[in-house]
KELUMGU-680898 format. One line per field, with one value per atom (N, C-alpha, C): residue number from 0; y, z, x; residue in three letters; atom name. Coordinates in steps of 0.2 Angstrom, whole numbers, padded with zeros to 4 digits. Example, Ala and Ser with C-alpha at 12.3 -4.5 7.8 and 13.67 -1.06 7.14 Angstrom:
num	(0/0/0/1/1/1)
yy	(-0028/-0022/-0016/-0011/-0005/0000)
zz	(0039/0039/0039/0035/0036/0039)
xx	(0066/0062/0066/0064/0068/0064)
residu	(Ala/Ala/Ala/Ser/Ser/Ser)
atome	(N/CA/C/N/CA/C)
END
This chain:
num	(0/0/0/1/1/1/2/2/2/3/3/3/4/4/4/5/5/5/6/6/6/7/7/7/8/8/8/9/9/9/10/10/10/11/11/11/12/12/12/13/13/13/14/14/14/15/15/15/16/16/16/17/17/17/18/18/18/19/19/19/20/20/20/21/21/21/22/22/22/23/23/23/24/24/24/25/25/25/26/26/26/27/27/27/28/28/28/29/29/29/30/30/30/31/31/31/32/32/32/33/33/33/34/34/34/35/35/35/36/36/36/37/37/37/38/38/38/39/39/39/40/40/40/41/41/41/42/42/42/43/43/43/44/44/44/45/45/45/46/46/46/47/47/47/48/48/48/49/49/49/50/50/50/51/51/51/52/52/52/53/53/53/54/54/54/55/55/55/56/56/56/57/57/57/58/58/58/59/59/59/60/60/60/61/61/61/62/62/62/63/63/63/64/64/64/65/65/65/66/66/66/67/67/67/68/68/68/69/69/69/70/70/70/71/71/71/72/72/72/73/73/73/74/74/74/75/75/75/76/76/76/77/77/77/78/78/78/79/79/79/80/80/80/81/81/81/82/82/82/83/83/83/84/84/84/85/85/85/86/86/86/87/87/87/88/88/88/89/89/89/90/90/90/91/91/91/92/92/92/93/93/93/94/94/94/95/95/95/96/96/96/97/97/97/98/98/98/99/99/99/100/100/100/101/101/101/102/102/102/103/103/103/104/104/104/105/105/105/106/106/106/107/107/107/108/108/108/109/109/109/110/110/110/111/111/111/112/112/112/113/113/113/114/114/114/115/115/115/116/116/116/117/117/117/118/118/118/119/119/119/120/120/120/121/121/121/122/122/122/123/123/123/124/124/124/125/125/125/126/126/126/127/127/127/128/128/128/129/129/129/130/130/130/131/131/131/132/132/132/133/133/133/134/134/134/135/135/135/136/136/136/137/137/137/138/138/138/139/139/139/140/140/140/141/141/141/142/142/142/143/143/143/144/144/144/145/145/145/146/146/146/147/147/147/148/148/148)
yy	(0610/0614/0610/0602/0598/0598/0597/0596/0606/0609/0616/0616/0616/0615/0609/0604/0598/0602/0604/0609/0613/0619/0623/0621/0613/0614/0608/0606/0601/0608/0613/0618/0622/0621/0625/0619/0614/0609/0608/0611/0610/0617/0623/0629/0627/0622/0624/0620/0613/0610/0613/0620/0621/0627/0630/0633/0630/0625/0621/0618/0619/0616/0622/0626/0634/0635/0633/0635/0629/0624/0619/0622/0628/0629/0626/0623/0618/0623/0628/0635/0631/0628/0627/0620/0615/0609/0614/0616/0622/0625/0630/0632/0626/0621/0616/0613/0612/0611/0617/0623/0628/0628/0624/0627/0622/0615/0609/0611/0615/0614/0620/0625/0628/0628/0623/0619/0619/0615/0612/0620/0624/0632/0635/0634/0637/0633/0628/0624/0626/0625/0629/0635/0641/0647/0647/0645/0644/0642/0635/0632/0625/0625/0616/0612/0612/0609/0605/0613/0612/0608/0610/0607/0598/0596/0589/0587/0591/0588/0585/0590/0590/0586/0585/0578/0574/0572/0565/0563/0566/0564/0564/0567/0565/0560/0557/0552/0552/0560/0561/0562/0566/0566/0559/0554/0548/0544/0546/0543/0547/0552/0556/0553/0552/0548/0541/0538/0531/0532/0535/0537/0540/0542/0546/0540/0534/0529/0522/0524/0519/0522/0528/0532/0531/0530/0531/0523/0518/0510/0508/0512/0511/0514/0519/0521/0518/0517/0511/0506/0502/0495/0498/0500/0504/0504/0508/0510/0503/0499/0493/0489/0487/0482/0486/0493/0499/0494/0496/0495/0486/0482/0476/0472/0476/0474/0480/0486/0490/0496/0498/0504/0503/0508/0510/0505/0504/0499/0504/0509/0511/0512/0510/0509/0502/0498/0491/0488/0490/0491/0494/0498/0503/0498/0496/0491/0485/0481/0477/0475/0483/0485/0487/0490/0490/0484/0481/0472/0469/0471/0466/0470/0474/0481/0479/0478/0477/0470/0466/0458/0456/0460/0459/0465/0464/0468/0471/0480/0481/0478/0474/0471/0464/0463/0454/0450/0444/0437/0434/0434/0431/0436/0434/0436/0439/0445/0445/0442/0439/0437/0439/0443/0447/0445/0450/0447/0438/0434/0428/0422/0421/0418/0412/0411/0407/0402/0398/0393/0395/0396/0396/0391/0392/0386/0385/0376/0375/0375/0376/0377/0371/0371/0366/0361/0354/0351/0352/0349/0350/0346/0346/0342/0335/0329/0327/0326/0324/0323/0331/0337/0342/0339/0345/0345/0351/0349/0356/0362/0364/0370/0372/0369/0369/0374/0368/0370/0380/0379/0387/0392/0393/0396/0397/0391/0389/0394/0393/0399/0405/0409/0415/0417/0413/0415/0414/0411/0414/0419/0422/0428/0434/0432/0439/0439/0433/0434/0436/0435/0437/0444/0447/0453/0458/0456/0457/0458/0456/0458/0454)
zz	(0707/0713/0718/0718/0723/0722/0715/0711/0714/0712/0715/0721/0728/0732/0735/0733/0735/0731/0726/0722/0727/0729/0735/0742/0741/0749/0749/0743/0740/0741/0737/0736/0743/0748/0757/0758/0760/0763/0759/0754/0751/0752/0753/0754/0764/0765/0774/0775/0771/0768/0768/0763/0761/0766/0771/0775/0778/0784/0788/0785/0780/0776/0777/0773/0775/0782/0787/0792/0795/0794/0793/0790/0786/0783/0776/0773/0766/0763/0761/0757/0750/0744/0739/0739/0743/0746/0745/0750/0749/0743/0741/0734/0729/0729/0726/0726/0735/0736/0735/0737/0734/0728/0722/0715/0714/0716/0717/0720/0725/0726/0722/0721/0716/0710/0708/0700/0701/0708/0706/0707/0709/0711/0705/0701/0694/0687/0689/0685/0687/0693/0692/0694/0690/0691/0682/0678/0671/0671/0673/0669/0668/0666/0665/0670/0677/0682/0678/0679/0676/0669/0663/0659/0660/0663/0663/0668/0671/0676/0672/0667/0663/0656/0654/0649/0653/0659/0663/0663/0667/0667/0659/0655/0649/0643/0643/0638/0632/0631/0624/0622/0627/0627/0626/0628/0631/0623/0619/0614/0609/0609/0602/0605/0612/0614/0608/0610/0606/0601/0596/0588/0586/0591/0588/0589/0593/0594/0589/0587/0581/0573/0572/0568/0567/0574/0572/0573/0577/0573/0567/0563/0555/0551/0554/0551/0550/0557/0559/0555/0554/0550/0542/0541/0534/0531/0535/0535/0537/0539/0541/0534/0533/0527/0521/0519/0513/0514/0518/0520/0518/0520/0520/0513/0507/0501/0497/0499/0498/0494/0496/0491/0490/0486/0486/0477/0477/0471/0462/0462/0456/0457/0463/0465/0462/0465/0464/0458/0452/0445/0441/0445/0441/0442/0449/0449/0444/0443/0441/0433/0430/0422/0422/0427/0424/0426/0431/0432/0425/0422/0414/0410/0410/0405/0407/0411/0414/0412/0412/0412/0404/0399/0394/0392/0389/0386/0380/0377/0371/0367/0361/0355/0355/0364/0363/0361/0357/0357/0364/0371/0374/0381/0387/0393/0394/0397/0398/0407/0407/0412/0417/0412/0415/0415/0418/0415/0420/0417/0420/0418/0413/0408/0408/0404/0404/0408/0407/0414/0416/0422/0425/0422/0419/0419/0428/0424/0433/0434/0439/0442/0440/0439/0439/0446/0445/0450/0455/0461/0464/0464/0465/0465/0470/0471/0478/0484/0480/0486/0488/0490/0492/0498/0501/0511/0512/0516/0518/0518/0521/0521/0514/0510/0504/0500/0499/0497/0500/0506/0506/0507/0504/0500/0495/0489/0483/0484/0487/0486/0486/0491/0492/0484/0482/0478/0470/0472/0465/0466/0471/0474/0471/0474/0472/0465/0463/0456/0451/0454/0449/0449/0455/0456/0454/0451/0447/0455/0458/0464/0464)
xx	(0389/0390/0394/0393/0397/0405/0406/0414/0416/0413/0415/0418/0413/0415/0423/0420/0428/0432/0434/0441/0443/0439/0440/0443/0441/0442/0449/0450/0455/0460/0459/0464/0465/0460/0463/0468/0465/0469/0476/0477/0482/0488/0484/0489/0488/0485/0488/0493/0493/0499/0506/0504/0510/0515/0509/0511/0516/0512/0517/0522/0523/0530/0535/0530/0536/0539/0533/0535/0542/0543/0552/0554/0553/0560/0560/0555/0558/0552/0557/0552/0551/0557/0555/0550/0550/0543/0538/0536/0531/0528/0534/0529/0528/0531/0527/0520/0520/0513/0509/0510/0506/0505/0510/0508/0503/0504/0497/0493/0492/0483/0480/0483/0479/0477/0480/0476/0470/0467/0459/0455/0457/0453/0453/0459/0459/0456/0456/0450/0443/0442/0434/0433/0437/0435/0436/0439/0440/0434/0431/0424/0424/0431/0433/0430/0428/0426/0418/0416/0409/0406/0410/0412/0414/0419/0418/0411/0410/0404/0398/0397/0391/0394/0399/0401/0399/0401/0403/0395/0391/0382/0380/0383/0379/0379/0371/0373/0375/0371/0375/0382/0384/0392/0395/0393/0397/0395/0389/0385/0390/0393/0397/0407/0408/0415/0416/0408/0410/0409/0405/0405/0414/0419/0423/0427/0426/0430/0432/0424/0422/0426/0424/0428/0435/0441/0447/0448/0444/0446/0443/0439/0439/0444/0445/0452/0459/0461/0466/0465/0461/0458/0458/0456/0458/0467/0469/0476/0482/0479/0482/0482/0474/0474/0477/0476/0481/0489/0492/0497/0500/0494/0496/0496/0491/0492/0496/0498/0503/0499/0495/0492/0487/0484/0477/0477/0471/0469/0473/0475/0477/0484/0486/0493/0496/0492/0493/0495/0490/0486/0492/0496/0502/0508/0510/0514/0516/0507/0508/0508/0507/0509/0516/0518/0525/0531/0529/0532/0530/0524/0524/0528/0529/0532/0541/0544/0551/0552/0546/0549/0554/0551/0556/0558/0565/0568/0565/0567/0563/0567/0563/0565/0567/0566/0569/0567/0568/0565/0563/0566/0566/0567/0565/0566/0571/0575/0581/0581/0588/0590/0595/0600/0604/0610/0618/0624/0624/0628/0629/0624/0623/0619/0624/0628/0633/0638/0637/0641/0646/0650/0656/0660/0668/0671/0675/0676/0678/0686/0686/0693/0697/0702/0707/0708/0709/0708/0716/0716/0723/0725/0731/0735/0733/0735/0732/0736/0745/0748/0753/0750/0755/0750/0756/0753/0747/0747/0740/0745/0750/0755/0755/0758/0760/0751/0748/0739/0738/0739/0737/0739/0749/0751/0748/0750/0746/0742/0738/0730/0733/0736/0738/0741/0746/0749/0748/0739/0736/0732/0731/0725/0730/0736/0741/0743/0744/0746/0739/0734/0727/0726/0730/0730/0735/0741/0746/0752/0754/0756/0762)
residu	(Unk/Unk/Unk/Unk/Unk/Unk/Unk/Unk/Unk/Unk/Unk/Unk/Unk/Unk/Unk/Unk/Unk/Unk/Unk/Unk/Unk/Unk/Unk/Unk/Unk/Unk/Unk/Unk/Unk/Unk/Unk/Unk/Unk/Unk/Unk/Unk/Unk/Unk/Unk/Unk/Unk/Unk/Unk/Unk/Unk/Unk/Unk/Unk/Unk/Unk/Unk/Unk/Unk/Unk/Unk/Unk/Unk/Unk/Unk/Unk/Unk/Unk/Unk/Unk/Unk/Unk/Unk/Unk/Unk/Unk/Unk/Unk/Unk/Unk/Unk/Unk/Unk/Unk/Unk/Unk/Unk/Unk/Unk/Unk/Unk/Unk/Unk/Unk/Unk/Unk/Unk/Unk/Unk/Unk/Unk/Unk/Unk/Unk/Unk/Unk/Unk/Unk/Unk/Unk/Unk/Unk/Unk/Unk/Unk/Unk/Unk/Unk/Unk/Unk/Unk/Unk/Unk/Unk/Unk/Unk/Unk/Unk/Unk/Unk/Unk/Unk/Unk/Unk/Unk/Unk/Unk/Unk/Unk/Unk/Unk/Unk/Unk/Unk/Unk/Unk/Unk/Unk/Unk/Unk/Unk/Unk/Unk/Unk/Unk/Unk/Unk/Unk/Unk/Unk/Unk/Unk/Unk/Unk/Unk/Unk/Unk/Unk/Unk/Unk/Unk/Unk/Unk/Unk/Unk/Unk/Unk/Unk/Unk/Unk/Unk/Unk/Unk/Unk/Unk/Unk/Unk/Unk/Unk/Unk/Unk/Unk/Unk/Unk/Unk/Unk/Unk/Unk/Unk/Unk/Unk/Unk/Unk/Unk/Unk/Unk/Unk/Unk/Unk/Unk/Unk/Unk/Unk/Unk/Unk/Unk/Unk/Unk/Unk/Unk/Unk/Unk/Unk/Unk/Unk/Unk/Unk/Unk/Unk/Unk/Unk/Unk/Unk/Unk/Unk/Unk/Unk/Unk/Unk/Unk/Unk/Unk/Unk/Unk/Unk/Unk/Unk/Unk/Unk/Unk/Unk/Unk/Unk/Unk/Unk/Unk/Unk/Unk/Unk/Unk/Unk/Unk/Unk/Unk/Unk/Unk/Unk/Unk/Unk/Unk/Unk/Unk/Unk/Unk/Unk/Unk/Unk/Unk/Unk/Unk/Unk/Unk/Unk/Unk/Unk/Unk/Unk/Unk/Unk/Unk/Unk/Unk/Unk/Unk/Unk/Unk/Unk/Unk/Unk/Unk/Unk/Unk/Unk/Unk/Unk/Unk/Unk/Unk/Unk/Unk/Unk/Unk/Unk/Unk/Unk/Unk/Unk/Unk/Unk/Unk/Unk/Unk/Unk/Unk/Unk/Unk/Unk/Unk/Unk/Unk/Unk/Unk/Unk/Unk/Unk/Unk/Unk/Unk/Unk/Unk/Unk/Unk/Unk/Unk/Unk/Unk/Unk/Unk/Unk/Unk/Unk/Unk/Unk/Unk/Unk/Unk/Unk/Unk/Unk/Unk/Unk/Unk/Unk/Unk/Unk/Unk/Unk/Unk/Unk/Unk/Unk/Unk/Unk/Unk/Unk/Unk/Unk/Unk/Unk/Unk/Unk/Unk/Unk/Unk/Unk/Unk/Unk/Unk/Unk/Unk/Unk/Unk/Unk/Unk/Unk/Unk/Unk/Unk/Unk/Unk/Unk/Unk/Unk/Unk/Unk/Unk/Unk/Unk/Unk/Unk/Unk/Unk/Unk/Unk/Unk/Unk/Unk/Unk/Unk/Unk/Unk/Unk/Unk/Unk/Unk/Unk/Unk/Unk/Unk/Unk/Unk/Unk/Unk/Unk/Unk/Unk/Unk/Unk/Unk/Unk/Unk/Unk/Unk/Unk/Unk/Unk/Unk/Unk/Unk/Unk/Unk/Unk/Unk)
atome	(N/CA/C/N/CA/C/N/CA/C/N/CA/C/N/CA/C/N/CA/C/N/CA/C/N/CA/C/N/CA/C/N/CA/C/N/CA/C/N/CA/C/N/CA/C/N/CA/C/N/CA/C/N/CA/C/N/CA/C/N/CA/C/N/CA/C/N/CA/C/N/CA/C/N/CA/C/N/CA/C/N/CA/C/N/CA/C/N/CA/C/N/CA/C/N/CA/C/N/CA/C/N/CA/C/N/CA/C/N/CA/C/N/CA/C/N/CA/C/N/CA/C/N/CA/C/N/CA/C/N/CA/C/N/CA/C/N/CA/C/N/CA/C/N/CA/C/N/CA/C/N/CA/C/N/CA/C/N/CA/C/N/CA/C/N/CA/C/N/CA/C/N/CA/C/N/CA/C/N/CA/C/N/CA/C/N/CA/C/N/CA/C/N/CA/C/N/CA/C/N/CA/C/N/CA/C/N/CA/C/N/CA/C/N/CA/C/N/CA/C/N/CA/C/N/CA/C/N/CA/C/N/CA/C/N/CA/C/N/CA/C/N/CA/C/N/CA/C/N/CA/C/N/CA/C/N/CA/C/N/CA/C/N/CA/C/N/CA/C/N/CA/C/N/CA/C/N/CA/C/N/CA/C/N/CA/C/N/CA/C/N/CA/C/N/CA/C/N/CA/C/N/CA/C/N/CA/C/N/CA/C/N/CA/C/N/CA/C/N/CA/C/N/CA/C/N/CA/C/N/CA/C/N/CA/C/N/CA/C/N/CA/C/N/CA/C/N/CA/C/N/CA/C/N/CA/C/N/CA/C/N/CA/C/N/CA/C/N/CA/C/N/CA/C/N/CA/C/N/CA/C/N/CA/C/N/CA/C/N/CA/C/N/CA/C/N/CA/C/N/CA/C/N/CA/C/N/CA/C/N/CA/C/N/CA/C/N/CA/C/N/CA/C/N/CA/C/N/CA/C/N/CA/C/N/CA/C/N/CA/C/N/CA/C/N/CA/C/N/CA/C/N/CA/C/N/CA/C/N/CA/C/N/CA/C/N/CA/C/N/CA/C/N/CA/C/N/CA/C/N/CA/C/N/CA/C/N/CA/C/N/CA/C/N/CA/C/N/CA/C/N/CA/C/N/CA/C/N/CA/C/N/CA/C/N/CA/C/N/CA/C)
END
C-alpha cells in the first residue's frame, strides 16, 4: 500500500515537472519528463510494484535467489574445470587412444618422424680474404642463380 502510494506521488511530482517545462517552451524536455514519471504509476497498476514488495519481505524468496545463485556457481566451476582438462572424461579417453594410434606409422618397425631425418650437408666455407661488398653480391648471386635467373 506504502510503495503504491510513493509511485503515484513520485509520478504527480514528475507530470508537474513536466508542465512547467512546457510551459518555457522546452516541449520535447517535457515529454520526456512526462514519459519518466509515468513508469512508476504503470508499474503499479500492472502489479509489478506489488510483486517486488512481497519478493523483497520474503524469506523464502530471498531463500530460492541464493539456491539459484549456488546452482549457476556450480555450473560455472564445472564448465571452468571441463574446459581446463579439455573435455568431458570419454573425450579425454578418445584423444589419448588416437595420440597412441598416430604415434606409429602402419607397418613400421620404428617411430615415424617425418621428412628431415637426415643431416643437412654444410655449406661450403668462404672465402676469408674478399671484402664485405664483394661477400654480398656473392650472396645475391647464388639466391639468383639457385633460382635460375
Amino acid at each position: 500500500m506504502i510503495a503504491e502510494t510513493v509511485c503515484s506521488a513520485v509520478s504527480a511530482a514528475g507530470l508537474g515537472i513536466a508542465v512547467v517545462t512546457a510551459y518555457r517552451r522546452r516541449f520535447l524536455t517535457a515529454a520526456r519528463i512526462a514519459a519518466y514519471s509515468l513508469v512508476p504509476i504503470g508499474l503499479v497498476m500492472t502489479g509489478v510494484v506489488e510483486w517486488l514488495a512481497d519478493t523483497a519481505f520474503s524469506p523464502v524468496a530471498w531463500a530460492g535467489f541464493a539456491v539459484l545463485g549456488v546452482s549457476w556457481l556450480l555450473f560455472m566451476t564445472t564448465r571452468t574445470v571441463e574446459r581446463r582438462r579439455g573435455g568431458t572424461r570419454k573425450e579425454r579417453k578418445e584423444a589419448r587412444a588416437a595420440a597412441r594410434r598416430d604415434a606409429v606409422a602402419p607397418a613400421a618397425s620404428e617411430p615415424s618422424l617425418g621428412p628431415g631425418t637426415r643431416p643437412m650437408p654444410r655449406p661450403a666455407s668462404r672465402p676469408a680474404n674478399t671484402s664485405r661488398g664483394e661477400d654480398d653480391f656473392s650472396d645475391i648471386e647464388a639466391i639468383l642463380k639457385k633460382h635460375g635467373i
